[in-house]
PyMOL CGO cylinders between C-alpha atoms (Angstrom):
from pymol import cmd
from pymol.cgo import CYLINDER

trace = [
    CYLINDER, -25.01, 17.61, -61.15, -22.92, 14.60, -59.92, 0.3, 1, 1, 1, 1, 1, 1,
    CYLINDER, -22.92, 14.60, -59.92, -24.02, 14.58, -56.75, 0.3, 1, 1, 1, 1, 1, 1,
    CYLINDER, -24.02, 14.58, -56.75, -27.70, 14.92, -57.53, 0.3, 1, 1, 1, 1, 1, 1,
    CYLINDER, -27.70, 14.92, -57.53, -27.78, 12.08, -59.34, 0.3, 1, 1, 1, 1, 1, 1,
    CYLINDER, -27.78, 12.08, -59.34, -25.73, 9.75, -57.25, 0.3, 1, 1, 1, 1, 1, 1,
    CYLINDER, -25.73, 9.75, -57.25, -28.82, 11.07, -54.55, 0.3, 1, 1, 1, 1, 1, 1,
    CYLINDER, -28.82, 11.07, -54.55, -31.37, 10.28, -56.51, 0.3, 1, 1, 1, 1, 1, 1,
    CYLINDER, -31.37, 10.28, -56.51, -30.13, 6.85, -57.34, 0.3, 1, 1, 1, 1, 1, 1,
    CYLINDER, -30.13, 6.85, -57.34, -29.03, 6.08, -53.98, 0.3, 1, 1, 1, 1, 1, 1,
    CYLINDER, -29.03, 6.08, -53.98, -32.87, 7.30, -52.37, 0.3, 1, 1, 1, 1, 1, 1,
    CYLINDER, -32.87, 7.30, -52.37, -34.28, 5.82, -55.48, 0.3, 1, 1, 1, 1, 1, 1,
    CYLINDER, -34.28, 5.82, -55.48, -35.91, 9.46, -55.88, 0.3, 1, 1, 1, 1, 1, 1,
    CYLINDER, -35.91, 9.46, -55.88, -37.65, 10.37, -59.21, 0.3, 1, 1, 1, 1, 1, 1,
    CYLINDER, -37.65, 10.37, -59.21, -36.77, 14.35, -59.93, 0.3, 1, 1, 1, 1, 1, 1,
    CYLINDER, -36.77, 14.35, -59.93, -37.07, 16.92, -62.28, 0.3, 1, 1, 1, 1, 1, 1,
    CYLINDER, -37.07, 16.92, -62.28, -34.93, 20.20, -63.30, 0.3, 1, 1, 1, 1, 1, 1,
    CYLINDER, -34.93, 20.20, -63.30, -36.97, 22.77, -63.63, 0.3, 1, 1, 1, 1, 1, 1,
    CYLINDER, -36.97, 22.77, -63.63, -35.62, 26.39, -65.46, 0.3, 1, 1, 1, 1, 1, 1,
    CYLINDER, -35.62, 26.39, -65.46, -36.72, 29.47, -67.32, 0.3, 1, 1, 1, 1, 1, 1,
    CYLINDER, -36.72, 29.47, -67.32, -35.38, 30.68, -70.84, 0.3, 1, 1, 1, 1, 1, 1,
    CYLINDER, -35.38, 30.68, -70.84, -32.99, 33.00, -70.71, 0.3, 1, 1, 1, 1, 1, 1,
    CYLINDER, -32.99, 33.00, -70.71, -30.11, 33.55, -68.69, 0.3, 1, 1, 1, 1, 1, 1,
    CYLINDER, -30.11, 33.55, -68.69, -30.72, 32.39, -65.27, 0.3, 1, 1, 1, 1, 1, 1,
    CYLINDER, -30.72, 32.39, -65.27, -28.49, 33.17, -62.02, 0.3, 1, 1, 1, 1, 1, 1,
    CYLINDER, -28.49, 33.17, -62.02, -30.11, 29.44, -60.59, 0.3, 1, 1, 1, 1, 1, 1,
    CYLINDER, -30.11, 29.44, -60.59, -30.36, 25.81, -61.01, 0.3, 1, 1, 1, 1, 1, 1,
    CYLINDER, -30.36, 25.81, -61.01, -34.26, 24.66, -59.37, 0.3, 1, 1, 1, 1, 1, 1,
    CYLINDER, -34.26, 24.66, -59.37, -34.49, 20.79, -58.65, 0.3, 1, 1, 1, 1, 1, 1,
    CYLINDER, -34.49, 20.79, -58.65, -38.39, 19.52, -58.07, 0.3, 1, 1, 1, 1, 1, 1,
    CYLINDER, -38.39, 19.52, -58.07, -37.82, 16.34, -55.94, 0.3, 1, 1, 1, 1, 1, 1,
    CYLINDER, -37.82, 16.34, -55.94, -40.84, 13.94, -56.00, 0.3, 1, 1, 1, 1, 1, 1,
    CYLINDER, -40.84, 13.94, -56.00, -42.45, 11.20, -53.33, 0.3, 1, 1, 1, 1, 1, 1,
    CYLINDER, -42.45, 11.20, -53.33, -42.17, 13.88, -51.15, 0.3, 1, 1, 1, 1, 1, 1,
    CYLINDER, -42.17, 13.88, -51.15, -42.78, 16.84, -53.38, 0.3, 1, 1, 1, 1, 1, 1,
    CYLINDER, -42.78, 16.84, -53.38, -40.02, 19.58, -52.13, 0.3, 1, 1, 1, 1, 1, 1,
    CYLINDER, -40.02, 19.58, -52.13, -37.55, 22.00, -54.56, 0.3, 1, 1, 1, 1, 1, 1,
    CYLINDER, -37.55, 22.00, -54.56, -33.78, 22.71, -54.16, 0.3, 1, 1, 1, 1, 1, 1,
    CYLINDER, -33.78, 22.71, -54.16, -32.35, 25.54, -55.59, 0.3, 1, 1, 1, 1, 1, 1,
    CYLINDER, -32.35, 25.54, -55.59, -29.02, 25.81, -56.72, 0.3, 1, 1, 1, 1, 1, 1,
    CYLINDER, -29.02, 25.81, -56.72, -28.16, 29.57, -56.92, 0.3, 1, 1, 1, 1, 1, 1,
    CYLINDER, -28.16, 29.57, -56.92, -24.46, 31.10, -58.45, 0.3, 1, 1, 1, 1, 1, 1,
    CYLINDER, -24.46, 31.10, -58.45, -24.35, 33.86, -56.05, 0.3, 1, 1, 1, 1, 1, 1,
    CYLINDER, -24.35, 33.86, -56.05, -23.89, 36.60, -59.15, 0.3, 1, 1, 1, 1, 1, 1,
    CYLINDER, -23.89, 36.60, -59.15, -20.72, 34.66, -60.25, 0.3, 1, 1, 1, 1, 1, 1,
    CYLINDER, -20.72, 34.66, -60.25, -21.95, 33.39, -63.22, 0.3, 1, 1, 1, 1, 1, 1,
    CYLINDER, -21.95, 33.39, -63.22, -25.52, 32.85, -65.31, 0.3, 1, 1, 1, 1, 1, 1,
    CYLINDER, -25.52, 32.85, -65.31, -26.69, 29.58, -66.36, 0.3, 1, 1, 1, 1, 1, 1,
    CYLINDER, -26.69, 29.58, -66.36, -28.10, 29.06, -69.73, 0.3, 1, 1, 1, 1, 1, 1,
    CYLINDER, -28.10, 29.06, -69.73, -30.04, 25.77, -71.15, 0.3, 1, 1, 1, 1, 1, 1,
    CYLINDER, -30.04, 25.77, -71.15, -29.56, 24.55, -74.34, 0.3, 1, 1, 1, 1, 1, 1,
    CYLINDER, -29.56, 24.55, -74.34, -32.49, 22.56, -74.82, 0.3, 1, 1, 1, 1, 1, 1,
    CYLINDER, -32.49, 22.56, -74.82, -35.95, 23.10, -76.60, 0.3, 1, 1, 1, 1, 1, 1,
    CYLINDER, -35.95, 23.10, -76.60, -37.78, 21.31, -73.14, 0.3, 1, 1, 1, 1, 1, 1,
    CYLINDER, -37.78, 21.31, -73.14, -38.28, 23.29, -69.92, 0.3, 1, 1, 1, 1, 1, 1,
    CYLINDER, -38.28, 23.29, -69.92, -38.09, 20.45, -67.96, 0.3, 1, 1, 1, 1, 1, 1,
    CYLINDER, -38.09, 20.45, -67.96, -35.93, 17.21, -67.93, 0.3, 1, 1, 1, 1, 1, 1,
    CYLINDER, -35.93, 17.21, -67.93, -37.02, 13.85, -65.73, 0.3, 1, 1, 1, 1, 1, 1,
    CYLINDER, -37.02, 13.85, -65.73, -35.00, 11.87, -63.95, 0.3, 1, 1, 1, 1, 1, 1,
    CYLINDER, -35.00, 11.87, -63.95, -36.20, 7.96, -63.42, 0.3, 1, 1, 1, 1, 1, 1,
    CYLINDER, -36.20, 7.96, -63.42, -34.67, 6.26, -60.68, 0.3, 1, 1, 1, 1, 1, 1,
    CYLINDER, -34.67, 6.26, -60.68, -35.89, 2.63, -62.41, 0.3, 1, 1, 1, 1, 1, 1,
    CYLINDER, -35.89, 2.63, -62.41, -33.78, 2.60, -64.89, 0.3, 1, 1, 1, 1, 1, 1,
    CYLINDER, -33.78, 2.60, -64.89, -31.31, 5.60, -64.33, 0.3, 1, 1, 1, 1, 1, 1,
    CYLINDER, -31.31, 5.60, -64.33, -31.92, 7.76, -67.01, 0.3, 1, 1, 1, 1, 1, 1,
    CYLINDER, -31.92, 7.76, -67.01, -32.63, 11.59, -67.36, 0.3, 1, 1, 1, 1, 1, 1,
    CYLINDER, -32.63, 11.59, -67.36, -35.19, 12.89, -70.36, 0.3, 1, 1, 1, 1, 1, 1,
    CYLINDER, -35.19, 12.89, -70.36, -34.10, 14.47, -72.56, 0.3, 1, 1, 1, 1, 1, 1,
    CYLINDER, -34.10, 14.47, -72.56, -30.32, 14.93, -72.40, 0.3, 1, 1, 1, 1, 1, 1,
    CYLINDER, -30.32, 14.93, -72.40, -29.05, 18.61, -72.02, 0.3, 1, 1, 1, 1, 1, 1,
    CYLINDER, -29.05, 18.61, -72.02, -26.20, 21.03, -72.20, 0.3, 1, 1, 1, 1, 1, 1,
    CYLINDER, -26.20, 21.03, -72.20, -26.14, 23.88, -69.21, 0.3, 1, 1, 1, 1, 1, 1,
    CYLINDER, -26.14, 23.88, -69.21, -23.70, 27.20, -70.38, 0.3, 1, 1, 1, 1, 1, 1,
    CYLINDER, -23.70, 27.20, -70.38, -22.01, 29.33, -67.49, 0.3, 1, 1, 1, 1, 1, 1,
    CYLINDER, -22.01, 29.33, -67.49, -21.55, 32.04, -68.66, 0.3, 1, 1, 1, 1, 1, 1,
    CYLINDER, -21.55, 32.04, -68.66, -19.94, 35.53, -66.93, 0.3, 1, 1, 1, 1, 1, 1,
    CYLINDER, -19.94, 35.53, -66.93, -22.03, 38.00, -66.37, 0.3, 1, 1, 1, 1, 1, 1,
    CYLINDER, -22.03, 38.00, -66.37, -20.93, 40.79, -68.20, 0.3, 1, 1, 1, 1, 1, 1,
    CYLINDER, -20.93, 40.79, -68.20, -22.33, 43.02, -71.36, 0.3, 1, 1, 1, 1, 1, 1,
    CYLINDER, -22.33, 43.02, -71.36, -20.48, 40.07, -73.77, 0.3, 1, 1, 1, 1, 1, 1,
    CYLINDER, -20.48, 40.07, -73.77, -21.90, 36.96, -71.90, 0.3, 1, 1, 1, 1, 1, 1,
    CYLINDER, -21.90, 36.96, -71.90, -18.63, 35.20, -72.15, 0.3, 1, 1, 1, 1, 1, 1,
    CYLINDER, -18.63, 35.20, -72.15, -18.95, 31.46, -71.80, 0.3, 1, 1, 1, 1, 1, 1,
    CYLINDER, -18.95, 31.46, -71.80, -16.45, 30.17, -69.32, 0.3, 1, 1, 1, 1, 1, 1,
    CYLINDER, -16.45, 30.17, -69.32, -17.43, 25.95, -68.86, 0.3, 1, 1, 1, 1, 1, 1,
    CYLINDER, -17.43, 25.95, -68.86, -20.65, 23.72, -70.23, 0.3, 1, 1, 1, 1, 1, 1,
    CYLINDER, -20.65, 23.72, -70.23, -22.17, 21.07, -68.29, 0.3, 1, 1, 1, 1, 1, 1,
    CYLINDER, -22.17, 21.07, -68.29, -23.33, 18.21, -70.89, 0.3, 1, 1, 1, 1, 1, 1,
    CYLINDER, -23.33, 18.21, -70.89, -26.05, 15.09, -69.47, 0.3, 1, 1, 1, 1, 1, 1,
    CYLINDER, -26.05, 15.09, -69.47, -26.52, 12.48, -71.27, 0.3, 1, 1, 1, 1, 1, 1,
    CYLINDER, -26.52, 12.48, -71.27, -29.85, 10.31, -70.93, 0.3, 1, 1, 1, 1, 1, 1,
    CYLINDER, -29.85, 10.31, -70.93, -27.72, 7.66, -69.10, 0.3, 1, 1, 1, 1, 1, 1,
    CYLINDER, -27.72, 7.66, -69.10, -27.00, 10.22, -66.50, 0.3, 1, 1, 1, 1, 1, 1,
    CYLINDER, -27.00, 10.22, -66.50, -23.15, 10.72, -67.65, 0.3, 1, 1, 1, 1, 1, 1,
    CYLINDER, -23.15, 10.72, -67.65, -21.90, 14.48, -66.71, 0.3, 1, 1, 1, 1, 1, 1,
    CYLINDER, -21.90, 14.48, -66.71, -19.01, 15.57, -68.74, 0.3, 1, 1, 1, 1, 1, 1,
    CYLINDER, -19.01, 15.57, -68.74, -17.54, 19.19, -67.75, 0.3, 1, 1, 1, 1, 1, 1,
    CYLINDER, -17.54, 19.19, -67.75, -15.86, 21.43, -70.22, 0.3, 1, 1, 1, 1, 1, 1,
    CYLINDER, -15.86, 21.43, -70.22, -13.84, 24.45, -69.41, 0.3, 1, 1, 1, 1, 1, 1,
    CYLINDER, -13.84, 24.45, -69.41, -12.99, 27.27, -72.06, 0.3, 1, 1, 1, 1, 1, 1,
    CYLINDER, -12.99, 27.27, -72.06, -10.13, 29.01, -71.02, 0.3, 1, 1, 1, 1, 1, 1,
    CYLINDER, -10.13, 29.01, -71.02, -9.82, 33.25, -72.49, 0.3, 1, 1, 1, 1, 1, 1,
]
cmd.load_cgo(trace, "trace")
């Protein structure tokens, strides 16, 4: 997450990040001015789950901000869906990582 933000402020490169509800085994970025996606995928390692309400969260290189803030779970994927580290980003564009340890 760091490093997609320090791109987009660097390129001054609105973005979006786009994801399904549910448990998700990928991460999709929608870059704008030009329009192309990135996809960030876990390789079966782990599932990613939003906690948000909004499928999709802007980024504005302007002021350097992300709406709305959100919380991404990894979680293992196994039967229990064991959550092993959350990824919180604020609307100021701070990442804080946090590990859970069994």
């Amino acid at each position: 997450m760091n490093r997609i933000l320090q791109t987009a402020c660097l390129r001054q490169r609105a973005f979006d990040i786009e994801h399904q509800p549910g448990f998700k085994d990928n991460i999709l970025i929608h870059w704008y001015n030009p329009s192309e996606y990135e996809s960030y995928s876990t390789g079966g390692r782990c599932t990613v789950y939003f906690k948000t309400t909004s499928c999709r969260r802007c980024y504005s290189p302007l002021w350097h901000t992300i709406s709305p803030a959100f919380t991404i779970s990894l979680h293992v994927p196994e039967t229990a869906k064991r959550k092993v580290a959350e990824i919180a980003v604020s609307v100021y564009c701070r990442v804080l990582l946090t590990e859970f340890f069994p």
